[in-house]
Every structure is written in C-alpha cells, then in structure tokens.
Residue frames relative to the residue before (quaternion, step in Angstrom):
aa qw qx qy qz dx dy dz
X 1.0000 0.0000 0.0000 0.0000 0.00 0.00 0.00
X 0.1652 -0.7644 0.5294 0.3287 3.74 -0.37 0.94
X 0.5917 -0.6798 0.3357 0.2739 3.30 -1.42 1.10
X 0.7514 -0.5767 0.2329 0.2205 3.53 -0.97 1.26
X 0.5946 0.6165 -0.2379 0.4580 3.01 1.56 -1.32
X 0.6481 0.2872 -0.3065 0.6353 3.66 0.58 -0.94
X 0.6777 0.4258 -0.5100 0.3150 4.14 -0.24 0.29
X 0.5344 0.4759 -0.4653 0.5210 3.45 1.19 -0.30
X 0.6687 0.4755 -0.4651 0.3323 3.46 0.50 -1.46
X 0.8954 0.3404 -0.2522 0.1371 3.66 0.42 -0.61
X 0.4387 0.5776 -0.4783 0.4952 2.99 1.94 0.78
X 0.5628 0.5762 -0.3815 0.4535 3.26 0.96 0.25
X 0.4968 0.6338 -0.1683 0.5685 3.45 1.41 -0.37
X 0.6433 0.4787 -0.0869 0.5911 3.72 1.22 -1.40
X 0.7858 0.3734 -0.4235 0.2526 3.26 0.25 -0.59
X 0.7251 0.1778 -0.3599 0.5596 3.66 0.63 0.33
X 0.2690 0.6546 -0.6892 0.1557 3.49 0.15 1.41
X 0.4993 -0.6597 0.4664 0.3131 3.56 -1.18 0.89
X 0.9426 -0.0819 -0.1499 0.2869 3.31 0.92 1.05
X 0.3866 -0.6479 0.3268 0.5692 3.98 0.14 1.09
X 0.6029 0.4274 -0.5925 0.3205 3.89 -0.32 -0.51
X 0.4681 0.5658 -0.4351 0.5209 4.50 1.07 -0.77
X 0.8624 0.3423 -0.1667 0.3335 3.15 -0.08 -1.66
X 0.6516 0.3581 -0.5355 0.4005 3.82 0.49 0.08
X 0.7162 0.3737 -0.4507 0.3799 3.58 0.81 -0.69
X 0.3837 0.7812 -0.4118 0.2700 3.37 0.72 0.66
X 0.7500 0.1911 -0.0990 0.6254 2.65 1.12 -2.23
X 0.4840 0.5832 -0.5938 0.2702 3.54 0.75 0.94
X 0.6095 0.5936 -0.2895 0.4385 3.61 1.57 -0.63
X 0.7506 0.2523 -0.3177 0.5215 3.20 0.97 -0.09
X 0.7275 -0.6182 0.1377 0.2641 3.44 1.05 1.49
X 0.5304 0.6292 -0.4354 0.3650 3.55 1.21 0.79
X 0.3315 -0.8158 0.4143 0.2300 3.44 -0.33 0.81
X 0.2249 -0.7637 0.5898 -0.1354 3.16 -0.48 1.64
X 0.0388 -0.6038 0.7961 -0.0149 3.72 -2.23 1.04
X 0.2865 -0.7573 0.5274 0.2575 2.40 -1.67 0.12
X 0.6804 -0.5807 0.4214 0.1494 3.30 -1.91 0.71
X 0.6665 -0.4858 0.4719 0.3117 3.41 -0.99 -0.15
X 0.4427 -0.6620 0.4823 0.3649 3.83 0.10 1.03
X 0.8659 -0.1708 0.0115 0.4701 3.43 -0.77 1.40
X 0.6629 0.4179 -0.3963 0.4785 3.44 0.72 0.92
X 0.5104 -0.6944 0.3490 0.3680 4.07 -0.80 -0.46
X 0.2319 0.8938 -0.3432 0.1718 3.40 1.58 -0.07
X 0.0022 -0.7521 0.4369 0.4934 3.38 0.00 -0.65
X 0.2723 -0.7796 0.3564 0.4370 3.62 -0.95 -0.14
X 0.5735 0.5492 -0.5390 0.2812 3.67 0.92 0.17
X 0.6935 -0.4691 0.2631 0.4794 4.04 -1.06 0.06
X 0.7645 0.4317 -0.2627 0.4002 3.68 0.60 -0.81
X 0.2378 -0.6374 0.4929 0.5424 3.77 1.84 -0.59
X 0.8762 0.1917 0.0537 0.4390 2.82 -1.46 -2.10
X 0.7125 0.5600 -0.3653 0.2129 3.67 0.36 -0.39
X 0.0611 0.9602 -0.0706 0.2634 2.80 2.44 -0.05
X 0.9541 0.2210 -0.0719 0.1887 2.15 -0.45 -2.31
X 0.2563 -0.7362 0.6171 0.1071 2.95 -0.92 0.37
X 0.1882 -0.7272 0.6370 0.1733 3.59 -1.80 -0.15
X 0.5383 0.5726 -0.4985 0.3659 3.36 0.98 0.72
X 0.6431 -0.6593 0.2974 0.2517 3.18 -1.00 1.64
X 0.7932 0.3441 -0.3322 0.3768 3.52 0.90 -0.79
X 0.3818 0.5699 -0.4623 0.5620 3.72 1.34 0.22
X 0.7866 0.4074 -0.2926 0.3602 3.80 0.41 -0.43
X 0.6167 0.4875 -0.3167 0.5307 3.03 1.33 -0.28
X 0.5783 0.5829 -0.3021 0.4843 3.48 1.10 -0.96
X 0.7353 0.5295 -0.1983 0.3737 3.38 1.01 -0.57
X 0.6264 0.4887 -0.0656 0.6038 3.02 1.32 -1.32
X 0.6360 0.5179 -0.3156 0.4772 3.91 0.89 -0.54
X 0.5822 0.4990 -0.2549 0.5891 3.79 1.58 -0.71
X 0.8584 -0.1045 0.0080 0.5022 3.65 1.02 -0.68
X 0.2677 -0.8411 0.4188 0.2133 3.46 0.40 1.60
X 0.6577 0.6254 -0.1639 0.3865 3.52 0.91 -0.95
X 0.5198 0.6472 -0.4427 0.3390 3.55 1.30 -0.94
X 0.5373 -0.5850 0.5462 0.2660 3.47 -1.28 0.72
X 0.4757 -0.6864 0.5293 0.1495 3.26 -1.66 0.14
X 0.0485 -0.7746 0.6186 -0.1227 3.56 -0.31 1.67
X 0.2341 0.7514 -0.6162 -0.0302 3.62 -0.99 0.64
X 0.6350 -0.5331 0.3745 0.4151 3.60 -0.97 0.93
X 0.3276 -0.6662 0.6527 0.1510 3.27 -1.42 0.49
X 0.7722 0.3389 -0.3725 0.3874 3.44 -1.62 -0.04
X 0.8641 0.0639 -0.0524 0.4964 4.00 -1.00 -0.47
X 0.6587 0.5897 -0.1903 0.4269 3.16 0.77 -1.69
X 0.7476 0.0812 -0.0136 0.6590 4.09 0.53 -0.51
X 0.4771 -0.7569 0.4201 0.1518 3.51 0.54 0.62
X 0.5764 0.4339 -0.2723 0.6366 3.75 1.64 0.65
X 0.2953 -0.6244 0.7140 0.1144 3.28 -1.08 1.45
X 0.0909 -0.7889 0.5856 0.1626 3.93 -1.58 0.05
X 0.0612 0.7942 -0.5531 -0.2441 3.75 -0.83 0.60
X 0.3984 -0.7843 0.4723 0.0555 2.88 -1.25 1.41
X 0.2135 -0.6962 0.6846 0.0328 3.82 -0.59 1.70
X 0.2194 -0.7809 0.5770 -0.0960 2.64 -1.36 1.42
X 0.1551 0.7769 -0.5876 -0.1645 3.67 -0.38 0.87
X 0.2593 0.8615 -0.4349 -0.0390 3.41 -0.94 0.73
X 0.8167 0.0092 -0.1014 0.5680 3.42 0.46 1.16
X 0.7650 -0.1660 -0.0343 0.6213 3.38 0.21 -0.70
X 0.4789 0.5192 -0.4792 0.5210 3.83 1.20 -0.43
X 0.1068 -0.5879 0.8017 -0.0176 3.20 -1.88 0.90
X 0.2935 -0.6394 0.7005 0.1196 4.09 -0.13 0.73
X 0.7223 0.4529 -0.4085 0.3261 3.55 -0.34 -0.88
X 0.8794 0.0265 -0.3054 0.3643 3.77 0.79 -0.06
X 0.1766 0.5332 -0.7222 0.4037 2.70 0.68 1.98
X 0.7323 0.4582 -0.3025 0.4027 3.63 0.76 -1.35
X 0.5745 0.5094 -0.4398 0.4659 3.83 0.92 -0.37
X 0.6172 0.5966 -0.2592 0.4427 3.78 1.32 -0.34
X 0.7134 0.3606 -0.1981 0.5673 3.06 0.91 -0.84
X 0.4914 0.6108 -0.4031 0.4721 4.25 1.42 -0.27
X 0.5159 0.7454 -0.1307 0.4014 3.12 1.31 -1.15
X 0.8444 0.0990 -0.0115 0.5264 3.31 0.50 -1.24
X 0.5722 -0.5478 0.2796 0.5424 3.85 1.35 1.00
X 0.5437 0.6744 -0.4850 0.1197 3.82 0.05 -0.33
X 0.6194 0.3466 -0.1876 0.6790 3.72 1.71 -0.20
X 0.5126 0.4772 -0.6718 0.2413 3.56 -0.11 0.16
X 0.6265 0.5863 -0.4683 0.2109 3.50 -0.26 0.57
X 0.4005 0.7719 -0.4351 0.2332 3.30 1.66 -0.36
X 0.4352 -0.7807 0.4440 0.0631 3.67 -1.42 0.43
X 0.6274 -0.0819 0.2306 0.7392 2.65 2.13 -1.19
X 0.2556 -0.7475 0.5990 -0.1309 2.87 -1.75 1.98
X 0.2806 -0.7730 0.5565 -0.1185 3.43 -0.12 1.83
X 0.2869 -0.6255 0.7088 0.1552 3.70 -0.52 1.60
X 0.2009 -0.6968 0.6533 0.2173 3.60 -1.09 0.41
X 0.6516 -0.4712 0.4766 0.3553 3.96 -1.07 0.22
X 0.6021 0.4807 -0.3089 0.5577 3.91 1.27 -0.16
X 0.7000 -0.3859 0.4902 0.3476 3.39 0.22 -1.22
X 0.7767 0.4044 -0.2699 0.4005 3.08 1.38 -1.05
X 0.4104 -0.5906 0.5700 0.3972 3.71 -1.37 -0.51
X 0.3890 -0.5765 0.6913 0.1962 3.14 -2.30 0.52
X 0.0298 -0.7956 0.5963 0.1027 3.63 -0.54 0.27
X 0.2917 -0.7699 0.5676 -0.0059 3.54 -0.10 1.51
X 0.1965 0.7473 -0.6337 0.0361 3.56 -0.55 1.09
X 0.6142 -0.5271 0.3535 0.4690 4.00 -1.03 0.60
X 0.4309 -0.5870 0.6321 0.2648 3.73 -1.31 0.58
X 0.4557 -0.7279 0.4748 0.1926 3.20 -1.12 1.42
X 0.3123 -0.8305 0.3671 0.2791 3.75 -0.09 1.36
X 0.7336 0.1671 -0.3331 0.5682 4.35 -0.80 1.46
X 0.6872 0.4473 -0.3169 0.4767 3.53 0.97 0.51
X 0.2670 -0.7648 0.5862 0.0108 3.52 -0.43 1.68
X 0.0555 0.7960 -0.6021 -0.0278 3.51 -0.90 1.22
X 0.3942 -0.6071 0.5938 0.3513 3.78 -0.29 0.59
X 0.6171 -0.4973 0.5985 0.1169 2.40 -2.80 0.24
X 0.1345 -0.8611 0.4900 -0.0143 3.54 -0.17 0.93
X 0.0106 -0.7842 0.5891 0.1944 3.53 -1.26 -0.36
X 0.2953 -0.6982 0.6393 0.1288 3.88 -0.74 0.87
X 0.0790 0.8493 -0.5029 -0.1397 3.71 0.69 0.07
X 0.5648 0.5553 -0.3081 0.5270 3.80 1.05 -0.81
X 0.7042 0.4112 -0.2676 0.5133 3.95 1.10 -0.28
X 0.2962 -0.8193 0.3961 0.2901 3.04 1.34 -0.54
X 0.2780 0.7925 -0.3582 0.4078 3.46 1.76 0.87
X 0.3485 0.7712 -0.4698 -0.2513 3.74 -0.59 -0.58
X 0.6127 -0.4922 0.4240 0.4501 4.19 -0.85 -0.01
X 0.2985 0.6898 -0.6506 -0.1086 3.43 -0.71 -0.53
X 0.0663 0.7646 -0.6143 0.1834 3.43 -0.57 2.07
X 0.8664 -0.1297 0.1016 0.4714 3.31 -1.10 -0.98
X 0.7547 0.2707 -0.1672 0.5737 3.85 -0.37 0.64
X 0.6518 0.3365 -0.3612 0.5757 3.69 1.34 0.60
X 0.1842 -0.6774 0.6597 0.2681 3.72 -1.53 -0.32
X 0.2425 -0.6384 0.6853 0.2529 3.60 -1.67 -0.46
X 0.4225 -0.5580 0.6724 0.2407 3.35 -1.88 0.03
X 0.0373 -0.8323 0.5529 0.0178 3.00 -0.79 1.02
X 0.7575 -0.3343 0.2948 0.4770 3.58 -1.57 0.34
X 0.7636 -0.2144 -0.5898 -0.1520 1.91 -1.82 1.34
X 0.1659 0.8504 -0.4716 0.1640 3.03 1.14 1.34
X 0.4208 -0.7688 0.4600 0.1424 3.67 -1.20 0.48
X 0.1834 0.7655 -0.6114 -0.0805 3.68 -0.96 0.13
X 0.8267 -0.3514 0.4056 0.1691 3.34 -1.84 0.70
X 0.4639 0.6776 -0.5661 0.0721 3.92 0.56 0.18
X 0.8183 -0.1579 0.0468 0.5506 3.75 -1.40 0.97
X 0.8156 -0.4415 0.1340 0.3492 3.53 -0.20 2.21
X 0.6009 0.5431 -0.4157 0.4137 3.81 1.39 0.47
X 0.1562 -0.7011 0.5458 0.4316 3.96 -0.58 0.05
X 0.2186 -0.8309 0.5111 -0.0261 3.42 -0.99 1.05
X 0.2915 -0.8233 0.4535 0.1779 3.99 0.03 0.51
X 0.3804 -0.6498 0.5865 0.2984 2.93 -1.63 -0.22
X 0.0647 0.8181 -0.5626 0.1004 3.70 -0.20 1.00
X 0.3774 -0.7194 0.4978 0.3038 2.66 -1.52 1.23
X 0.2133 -0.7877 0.5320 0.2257 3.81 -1.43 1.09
X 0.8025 0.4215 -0.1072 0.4084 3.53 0.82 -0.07
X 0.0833 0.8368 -0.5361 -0.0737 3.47 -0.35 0.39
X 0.7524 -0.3922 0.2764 0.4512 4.21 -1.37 0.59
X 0.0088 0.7298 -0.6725 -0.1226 3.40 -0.79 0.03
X 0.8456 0.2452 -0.0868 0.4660 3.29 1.18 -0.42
X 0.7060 -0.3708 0.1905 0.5725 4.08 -0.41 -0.19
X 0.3717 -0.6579 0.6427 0.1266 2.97 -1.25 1.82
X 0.4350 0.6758 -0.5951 0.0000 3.79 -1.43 0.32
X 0.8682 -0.2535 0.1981 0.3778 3.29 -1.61 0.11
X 0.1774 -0.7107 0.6768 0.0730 3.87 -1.06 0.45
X 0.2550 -0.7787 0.5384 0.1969 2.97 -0.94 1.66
X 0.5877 -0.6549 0.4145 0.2323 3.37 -0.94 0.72
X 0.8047 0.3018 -0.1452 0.4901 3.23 0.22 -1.48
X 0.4945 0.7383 -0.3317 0.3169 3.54 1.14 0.19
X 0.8237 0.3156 -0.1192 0.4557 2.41 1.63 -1.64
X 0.5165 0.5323 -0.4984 0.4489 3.21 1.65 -0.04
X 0.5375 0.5228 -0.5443 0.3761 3.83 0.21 -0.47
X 0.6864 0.5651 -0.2999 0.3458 3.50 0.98 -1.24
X 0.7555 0.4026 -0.1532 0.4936 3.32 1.10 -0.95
X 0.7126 0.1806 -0.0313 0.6773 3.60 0.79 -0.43
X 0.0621 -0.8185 0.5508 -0.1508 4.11 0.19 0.97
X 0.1352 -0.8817 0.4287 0.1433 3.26 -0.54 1.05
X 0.6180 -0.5765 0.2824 0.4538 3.72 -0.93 0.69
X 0.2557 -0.8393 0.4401 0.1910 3.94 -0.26 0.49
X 0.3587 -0.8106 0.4249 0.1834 3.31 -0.01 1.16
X 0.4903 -0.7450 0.4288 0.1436 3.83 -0.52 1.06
X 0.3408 -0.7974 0.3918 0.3074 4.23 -0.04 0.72
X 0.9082 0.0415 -0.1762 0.3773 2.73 -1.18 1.18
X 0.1847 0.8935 -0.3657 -0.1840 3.83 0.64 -0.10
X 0.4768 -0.4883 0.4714 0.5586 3.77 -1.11 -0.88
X 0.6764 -0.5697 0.1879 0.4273 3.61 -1.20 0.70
X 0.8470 0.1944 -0.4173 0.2658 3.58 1.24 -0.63
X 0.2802 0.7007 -0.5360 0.3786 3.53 1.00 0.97
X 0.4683 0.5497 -0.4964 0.4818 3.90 0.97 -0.19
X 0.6188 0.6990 -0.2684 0.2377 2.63 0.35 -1.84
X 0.7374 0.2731 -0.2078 0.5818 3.22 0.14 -1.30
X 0.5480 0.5499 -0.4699 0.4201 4.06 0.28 -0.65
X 0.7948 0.3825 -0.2716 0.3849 3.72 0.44 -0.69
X 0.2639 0.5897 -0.5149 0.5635 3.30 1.83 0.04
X 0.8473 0.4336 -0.2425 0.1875 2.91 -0.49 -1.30
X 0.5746 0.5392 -0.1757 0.5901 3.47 1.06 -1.14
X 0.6054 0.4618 -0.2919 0.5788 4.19 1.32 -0.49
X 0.7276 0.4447 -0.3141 0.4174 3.11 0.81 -0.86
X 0.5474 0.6077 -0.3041 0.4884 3.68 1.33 -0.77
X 0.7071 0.4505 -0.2831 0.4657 3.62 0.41 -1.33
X 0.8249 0.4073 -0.2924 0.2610 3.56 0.55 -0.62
X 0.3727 0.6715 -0.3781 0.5170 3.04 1.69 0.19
X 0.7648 0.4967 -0.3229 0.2532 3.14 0.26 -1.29
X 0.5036 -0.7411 0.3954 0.2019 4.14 -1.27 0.63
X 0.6477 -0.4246 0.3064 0.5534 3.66 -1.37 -0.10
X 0.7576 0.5143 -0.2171 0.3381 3.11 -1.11 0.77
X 0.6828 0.3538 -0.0776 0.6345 3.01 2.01 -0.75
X 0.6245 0.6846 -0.3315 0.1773 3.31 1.05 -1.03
X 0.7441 0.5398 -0.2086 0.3339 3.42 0.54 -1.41
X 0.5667 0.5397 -0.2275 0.5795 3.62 1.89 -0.58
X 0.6631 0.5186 -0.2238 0.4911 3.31 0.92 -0.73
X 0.6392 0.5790 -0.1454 0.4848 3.50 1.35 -0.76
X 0.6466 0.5197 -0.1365 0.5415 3.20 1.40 -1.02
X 0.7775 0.3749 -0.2093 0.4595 3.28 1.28 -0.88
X 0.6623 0.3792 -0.3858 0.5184 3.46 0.99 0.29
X 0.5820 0.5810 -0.4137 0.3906 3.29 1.02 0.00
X 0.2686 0.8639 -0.0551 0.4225 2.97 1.72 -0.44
X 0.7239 0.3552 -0.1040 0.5822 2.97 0.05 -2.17
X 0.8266 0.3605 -0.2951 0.3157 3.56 0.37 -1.60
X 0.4320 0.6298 -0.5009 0.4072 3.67 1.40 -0.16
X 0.7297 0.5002 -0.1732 0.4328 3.96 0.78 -1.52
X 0.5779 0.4746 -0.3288 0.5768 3.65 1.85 -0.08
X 0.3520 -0.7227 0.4740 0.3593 3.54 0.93 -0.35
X 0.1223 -0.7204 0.5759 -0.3666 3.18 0.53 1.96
X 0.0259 0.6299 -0.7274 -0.2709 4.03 -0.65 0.16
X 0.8654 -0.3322 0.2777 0.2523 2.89 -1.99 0.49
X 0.7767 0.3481 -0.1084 0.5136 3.87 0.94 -1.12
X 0.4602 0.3896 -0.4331 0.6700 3.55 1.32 0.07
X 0.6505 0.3114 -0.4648 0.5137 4.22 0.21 -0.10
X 0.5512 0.5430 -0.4479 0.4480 3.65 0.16 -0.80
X 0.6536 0.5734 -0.1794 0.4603 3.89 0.63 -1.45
X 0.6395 0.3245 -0.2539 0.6491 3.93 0.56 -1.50
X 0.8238 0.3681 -0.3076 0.3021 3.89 -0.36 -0.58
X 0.5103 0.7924 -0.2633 0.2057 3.13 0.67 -1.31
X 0.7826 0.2963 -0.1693 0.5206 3.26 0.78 -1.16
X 0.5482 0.5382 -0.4029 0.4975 3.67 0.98 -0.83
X 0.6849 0.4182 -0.3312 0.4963 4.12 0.67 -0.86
X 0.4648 0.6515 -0.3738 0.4688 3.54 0.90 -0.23
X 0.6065 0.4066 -0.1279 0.6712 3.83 0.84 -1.97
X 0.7334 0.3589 -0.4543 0.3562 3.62 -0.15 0.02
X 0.4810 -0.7106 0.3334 0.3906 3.61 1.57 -0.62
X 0.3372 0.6381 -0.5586 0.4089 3.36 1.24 1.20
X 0.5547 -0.6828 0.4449 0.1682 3.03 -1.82 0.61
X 0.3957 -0.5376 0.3383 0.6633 4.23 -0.08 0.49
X 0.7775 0.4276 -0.4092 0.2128 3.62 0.02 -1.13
X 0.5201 0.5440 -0.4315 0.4973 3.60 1.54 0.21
X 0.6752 0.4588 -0.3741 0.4400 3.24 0.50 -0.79
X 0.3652 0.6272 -0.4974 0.4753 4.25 0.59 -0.62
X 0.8589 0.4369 -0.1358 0.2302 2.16 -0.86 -2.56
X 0.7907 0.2370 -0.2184 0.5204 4.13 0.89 -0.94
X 0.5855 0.3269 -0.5132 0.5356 3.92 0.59 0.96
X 0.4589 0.5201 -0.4881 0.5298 3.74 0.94 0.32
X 0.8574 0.2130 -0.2393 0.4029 3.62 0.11 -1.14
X 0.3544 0.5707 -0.5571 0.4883 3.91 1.68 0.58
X 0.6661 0.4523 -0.3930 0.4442 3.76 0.33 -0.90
X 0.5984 0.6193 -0.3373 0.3802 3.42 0.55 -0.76
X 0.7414 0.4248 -0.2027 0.4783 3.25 0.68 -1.65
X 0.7749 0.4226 -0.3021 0.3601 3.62 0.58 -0.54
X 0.3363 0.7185 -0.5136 0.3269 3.60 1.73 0.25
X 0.4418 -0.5761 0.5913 0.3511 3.73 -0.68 0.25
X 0.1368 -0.7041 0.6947 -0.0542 4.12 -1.27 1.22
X 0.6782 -0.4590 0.4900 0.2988 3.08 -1.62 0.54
X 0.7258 0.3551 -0.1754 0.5624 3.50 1.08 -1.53
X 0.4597 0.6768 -0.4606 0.3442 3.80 0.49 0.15
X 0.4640 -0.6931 0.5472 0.0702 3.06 -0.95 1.95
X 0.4159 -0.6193 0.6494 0.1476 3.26 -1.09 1.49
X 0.8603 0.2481 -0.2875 0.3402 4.11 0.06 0.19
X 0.8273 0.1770 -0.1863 0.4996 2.98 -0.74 1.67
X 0.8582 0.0210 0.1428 0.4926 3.45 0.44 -0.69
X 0.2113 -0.5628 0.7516 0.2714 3.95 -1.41 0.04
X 0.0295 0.7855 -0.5741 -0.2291 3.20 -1.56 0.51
X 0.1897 -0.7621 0.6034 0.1384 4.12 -1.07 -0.01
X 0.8645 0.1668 -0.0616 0.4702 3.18 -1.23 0.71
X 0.7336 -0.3685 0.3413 0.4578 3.99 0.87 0.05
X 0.9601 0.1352 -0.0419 0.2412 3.53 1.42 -0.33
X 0.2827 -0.8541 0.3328 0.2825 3.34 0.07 0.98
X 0.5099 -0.4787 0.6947 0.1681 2.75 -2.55 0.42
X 0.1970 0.7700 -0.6029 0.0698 3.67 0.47 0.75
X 0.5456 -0.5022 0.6323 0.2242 3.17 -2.18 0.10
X 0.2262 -0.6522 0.7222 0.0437 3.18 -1.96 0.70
X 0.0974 -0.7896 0.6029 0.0601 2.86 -0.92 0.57
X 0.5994 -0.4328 0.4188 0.5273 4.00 -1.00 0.41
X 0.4326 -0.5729 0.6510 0.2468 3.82 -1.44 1.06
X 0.5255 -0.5898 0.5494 0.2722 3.74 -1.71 0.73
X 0.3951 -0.5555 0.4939 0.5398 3.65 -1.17 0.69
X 0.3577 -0.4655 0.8084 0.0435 3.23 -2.23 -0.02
X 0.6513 -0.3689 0.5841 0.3139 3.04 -2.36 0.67
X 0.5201 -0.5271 0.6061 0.2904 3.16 -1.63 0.48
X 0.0806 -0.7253 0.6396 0.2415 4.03 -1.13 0.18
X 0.5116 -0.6713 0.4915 0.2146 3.32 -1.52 0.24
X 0.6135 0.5894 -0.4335 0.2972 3.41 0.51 0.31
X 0.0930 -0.8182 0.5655 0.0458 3.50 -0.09 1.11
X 0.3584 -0.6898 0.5617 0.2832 3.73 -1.08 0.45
C-alpha cells in the first residue's frame, strides 16, 4: 500500500498543475496509481476502470497522449493508500450537516485534506488503515458517501461542466492537526443507523418492529438498497419471522425504494439463508452464507468533539 502521507503530499502538488496530462504524470511519479476519466465527467475510460490504475509513467503518458484533457480518477482504499468521505450537496441534500454532525461527535478529526468538489461539496481524504479492508458505502438520505476499498475518486485538478461554467476540483484545506484513519462503519451507523430489531418478541411487538425495519428499507437509495434489504430481513429472520410474513413486512417498502419483486425474493431468500446456523459459521458478530454476512450494529460510543467544520 503506498503510504498516504506521500499521496496527500502529492495532491497538493497537483493542484495548480498547468494541466491534468502534468498532473497525472506527476501523481504517478510520486507513486499513486492513477486512470483516466471521461473529459469533464467521472467515467472511467479504460475497460476495467479503477483496476487500471497504474503508476507507470509510460502507461500515463500513453494514456493521456490519446486524451490530454481526461480527468483524474484513482482507486481509493488499499490500492492508493487513502480512504475518501464524500459530502454531497445536491438539491435538497446538504452533506455538510450530516458531516458537521458527525465532526461533532470525533468521527472525522482525522482528515488530511479538503477537496472543493465542482458541486459544492467536499472530499475529505483520510489515510487507509494499513491490514484493514473497508468497503464503499453510501448514506444517501445524509447525503454522505465512503469511497474505500472497491471504489475510486477524482481528484484535483480535474474539471467538470456545472450550469455552462468549467469548475474544478481544488484542494481547500489542509491538516493543521493529527492526521489518522476514519472509522467507517462507525460513521455510517452514525449517519444512517439502523432500526434494531428486539429478541424474540410477542406477536404484536413484531408487528410494529417490522413497521419499522419497512419503514427503514424504504428510505434507503440506489446503491444502498439491496444491502439494506438483506439486513432487515435478517433482523426479522433472527426474530422468527417466516419467510412470507418477511416478503409481506418488506415487500412494499423495497418496492418505494425501486427494487424489483424478483430482487426483492431473490435477497430475503439469501437473508434466510445467511442466518441458518453452519458448521463454518463465525461465532462473532454475525452468521455468514455464500460470502456474506448478516451482521449486527450496534449504537457507536460518544467521542471527543473534532474541529474541522466544512
């Protein structure tokens, strides 16, 4: 994993290069593995995207020489040794006070570096925690998202198109204080908490529990749904729910979110699954099946307050 410290140092370095074809073989020379994007957009253009990148100089040029202009995308989490949360402002969502919430209760004082995005919002680049694989996530109802292992970002000094202006990414902030790791699943639990289903109940205490857990799932956005489905189906599998009384409590709320029936089946089928007890089933935290678990959450400890405010 190349070490975080020299990736901040060198988007900082990038942001006033006199140009992205300068700036990737830049932040390829100082080892970060970099692709390219779609000319003012986030696409990638090579076939695998993020899987791409690379940091050898003559793959970057070769690249950049085919499209001087392409933006700059480089994987996040292990792979570039930076994890990213991504405030979003877009329309009614305002991220910033979810993130001024979550600054609040210590869960971001580590950031390193604050990335104006071309919207409004901010990146907040914090070091990936080295033997420790966090996924990509989205909080979409916070207007918050992850970008870790199995995701990438655009970075300075790439450009995009917003209402007929060209508009950059720049970096607006740099550490003044300790730089460290951001727990992830902390802060999504913090930001986007899930309804916790109560053991064993009486029939009309379910009842209302599967309201609830309906009411969660149907909130929830693209990108989020089908996990979010699985995990309350879950709960009601570990409450002793049969299968078609879940199908029934969920169904429609996954519907409002904008799943399909055969999506919705197909992931309260493989929740029952996952919560059968196995031979190979880990006694901590969770049962898994098929590659995936049905874990618990629990309410995140308070924390120091942090001072960065967007």
């Amino acid at each position: 994993m190349p070490d975080p410290f020299d990736v901040l140092a060198a988007l900082i370095r990038v942001d006033g290069a006199p140009g992205l074809a300068v700036a990737a073989r830049s932040l390829a020379l100082a080892g970060v593995p970099v692709f390219p994007c779609q000319v003012e957009g986030k696409r990638p253009l090579t076939r695998r995207g993020f899987l791409d990148a690379s940091s050898d100089p003559a793959r970057i040029v070769a690249w950049w020489s085919r499209t001087p202009n392409a933006n700059i995308g480089i994987p996040t989490g292990a792979a570039s040794g930076v994890v990213v949360v991504d405030v979003d402002v877009h329309g009614p969502i305002d991220g910033r006070l979810a993130w001024k919430r979550a600054a609040d209760a210590g869960l971001v004082s580590g950031a390193g570096l604050l990335v104006r995005t071309p919207t409004g919002g901010t990146h907040a680049y914090f070091p990936a925690t080295p033997g420790r694989e966090q996924r990509s996530w989205q909080a979409a109802a916070a207007g918050v998202d992850f970008r870790g292992d199995g995701g990438y970002i655009i970075t300075p000094p790439s450009q995009r198109i917003i209402d007929g202006s060209v508009k950059r990414y720049r970096v607006a902030d740099i550490a003044a204080h300790s730089v460290g790791p951001v727990d992830a699943g902390r802060l999504r639990d913090f930001l986007d908490p899930r309804p916790v289903a109560p053991a064993r109940a009486s029939g009309g205490e379910l009842a209302v529990d599967a309201e609830r857990l309906a009411a969660w799932v149907s909130g929830r956005g693209e990108g989020e749904r089908n996990r979010s489905l699985f995990w309350a189906a879950c709960r009601l599998a570990e409450n002793g729910t049969s299968p078609a009384d879940a199908l029934d409590a969920l169904g429609a709320a996954a519907h409002s979110a904008g799943l399909s029936d055969r999506e919705i089946t197909t992931t309260v089928r493989s929740a029952y699954r996952a919560t059968q007890p196995t031979p190979e089933a880990p006694s901590h935290g969770g049962t898994r099946s098929e590659g995936r678990w049905c874990s618990r959450s629990g309410n995140p400890p308070s924390v120091s307050s942090a001072r960065w405010a967007l």
